[in-house]
C-alpha positions in Angstrom: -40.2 62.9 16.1 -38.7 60.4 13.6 -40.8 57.4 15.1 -41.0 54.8 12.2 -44.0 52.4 13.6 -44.5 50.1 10.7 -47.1 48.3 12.7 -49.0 52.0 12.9 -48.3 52.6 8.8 -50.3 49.3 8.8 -53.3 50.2 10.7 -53.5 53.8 8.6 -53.6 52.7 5.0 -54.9 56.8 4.3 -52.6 59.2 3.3 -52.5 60.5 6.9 -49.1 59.1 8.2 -48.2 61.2 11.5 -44.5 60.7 11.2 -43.3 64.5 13.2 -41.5 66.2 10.6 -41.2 63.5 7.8 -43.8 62.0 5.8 -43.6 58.6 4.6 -46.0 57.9 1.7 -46.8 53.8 1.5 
């Protein structure tokens, strides 16, 4: 699941972005 919710990234400021198979580190 490539589902990009910036608004999500926003809300998790951890290292713990749920992005399926790709981790985006912000």
């Amino acid at each position: 699941d490539y589902e990009y919710d910036l608004y999500t990234v926003e809300e998790d400021t951890t290292m713990n972005f749920d992005y399926g198979s790709s981790s985006y580190p912000l």
